[in-house]
Rosetta silent file (secondary structure, phi, psi, omega in degrees, C-alpha in Angstrom):
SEQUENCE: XXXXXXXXXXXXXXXXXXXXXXXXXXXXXXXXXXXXXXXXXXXXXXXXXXXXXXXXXXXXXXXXXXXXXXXXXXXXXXXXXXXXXX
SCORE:     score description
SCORE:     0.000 S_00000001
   1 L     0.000  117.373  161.908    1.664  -27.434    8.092 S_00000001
   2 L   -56.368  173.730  172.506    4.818  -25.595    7.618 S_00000001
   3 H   -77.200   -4.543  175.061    5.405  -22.061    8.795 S_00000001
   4 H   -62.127  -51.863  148.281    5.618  -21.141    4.934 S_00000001
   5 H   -37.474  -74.207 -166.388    2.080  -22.533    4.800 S_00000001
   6 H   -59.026  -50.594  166.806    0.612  -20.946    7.814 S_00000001
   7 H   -68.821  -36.121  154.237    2.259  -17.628    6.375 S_00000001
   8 H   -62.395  -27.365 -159.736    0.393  -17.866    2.842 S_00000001
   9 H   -82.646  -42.306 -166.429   -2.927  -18.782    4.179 S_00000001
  10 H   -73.753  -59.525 -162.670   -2.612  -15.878    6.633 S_00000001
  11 L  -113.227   -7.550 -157.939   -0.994  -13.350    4.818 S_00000001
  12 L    97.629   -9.306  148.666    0.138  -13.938    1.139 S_00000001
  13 L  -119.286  107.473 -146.475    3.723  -14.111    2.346 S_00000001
  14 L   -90.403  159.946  167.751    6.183  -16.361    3.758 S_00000001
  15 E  -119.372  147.366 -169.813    9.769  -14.536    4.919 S_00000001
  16 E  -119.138  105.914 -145.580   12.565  -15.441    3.896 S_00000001
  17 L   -99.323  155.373 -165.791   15.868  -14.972    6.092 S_00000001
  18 L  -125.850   33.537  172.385   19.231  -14.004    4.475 S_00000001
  19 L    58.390 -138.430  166.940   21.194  -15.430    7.229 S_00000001
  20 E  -139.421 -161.277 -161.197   24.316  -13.919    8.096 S_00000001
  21 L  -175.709  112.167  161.187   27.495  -11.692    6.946 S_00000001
  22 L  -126.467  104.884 -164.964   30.313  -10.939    8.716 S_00000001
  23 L   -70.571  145.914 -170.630   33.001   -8.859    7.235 S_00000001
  24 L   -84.697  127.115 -168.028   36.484   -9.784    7.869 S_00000001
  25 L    92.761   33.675 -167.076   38.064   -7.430   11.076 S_00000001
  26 L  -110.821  137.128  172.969   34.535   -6.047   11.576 S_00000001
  27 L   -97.279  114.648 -168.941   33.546   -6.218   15.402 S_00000001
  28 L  -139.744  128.664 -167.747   30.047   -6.621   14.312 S_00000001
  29 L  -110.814  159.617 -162.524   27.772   -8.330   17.491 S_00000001
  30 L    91.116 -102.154  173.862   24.943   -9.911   16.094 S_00000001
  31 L    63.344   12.252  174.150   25.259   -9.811   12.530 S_00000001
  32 E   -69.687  154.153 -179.327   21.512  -11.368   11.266 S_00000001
  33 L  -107.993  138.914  156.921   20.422   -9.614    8.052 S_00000001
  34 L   -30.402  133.363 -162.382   16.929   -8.378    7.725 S_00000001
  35 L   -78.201  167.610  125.233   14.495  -11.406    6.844 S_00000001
  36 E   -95.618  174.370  167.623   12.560  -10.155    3.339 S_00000001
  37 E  -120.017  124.984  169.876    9.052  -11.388    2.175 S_00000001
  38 L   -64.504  143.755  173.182    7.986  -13.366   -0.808 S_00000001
  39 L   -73.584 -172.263  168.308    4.574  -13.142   -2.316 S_00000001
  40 L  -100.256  -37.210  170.612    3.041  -16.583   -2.672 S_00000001
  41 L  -133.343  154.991  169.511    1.163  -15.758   -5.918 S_00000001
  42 L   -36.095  -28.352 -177.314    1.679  -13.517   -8.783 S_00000001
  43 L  -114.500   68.075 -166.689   -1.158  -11.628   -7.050 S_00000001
  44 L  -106.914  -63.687  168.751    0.211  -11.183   -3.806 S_00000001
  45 L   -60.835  -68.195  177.680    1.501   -7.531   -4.348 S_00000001
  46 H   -34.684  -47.381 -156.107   -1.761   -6.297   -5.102 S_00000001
  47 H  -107.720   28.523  177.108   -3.665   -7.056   -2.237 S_00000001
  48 H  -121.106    3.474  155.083   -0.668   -5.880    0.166 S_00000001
  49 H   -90.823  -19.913 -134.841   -0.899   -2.381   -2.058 S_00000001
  50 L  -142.457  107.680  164.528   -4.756   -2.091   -2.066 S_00000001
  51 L  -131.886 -170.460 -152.309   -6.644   -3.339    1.146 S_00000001
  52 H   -71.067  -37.894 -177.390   -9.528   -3.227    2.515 S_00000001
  53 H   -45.608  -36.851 -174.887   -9.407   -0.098    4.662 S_00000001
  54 H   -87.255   -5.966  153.452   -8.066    1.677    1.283 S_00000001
  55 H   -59.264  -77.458  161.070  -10.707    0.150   -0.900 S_00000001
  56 H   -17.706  -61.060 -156.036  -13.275    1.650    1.448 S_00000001
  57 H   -73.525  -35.115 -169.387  -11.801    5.154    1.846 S_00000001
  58 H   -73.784  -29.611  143.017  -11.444    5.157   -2.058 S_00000001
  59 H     3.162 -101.382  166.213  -15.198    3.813   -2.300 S_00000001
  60 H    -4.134  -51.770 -128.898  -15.905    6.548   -0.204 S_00000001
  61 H  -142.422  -43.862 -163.865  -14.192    9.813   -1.938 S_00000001
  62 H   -84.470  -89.975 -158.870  -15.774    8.051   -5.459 S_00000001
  63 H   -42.435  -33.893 -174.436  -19.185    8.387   -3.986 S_00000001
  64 H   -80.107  -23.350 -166.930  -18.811   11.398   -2.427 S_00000001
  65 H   -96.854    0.283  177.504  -17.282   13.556   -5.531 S_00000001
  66 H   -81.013  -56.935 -173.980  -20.333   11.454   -7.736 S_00000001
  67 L   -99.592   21.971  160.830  -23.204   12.684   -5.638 S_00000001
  68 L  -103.755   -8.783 -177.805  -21.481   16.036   -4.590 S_00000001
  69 H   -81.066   16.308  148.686  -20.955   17.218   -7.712 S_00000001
  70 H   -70.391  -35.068 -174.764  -23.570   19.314   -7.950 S_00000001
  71 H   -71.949  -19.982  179.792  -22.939   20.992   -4.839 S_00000001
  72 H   -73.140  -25.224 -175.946  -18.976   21.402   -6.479 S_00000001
  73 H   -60.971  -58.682 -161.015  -20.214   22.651   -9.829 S_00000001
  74 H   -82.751   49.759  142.292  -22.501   25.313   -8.337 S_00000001
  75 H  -100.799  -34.880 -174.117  -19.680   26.373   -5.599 S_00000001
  76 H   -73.096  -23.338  178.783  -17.155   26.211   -8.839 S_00000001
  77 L   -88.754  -35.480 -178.688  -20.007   28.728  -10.797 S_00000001
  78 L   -88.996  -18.229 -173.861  -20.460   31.290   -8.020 S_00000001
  79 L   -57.953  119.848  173.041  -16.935   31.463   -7.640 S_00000001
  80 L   -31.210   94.782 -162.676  -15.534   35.229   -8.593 S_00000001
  81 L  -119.879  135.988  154.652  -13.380   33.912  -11.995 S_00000001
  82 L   -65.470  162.538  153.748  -12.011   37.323  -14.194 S_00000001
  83 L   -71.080  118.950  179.974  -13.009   37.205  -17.539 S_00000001
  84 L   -77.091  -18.240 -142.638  -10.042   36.749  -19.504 S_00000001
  85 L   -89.219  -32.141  173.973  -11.686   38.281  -22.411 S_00000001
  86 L   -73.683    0.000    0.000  -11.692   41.770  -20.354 S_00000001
């Protein structure tokens, strides 16, 4: 199994290194360029925006404003609103 392999299974992305670049008179030590990462599949970006901890918490915050809204409506009803009509 390549590491390209080993890197899809695990994460959904292999990296990809963009070698190097040395300008001419530049004293430049080093000189590797940041690797980037590919997805693997078309759905690759999705589950590196939405994972599980952030599934949960929105889970979470959905359930809580479904079976809290009663207590927000009647905090949103007692609140002291002017009348605009006055």
């Amino acid at each position: 199994m390549t590491d390209k392999e080993e890197d899809c299974a695990l994460e959904g992305f292999y990296t990809v290194t963009q070698g190097y670049r040395k300008i001419p008179g530049d004293m430049c030590y080093g000189g590797i360029l940041d690797p980037y990462r590919r997805p693997c599949t078309s759905f690759a970006w999705l589950t590196s925006i939405i994972s599980l901890k952030s599934a949960a918490l929105i889970a979470l915050i959905g359930a809580g404003v479904y079976y809290g809204w009663p207590i927000i409506e009647a905090i949103i009803l007692v609140l002291p609103i002017p009348d605009p009509k006055e």
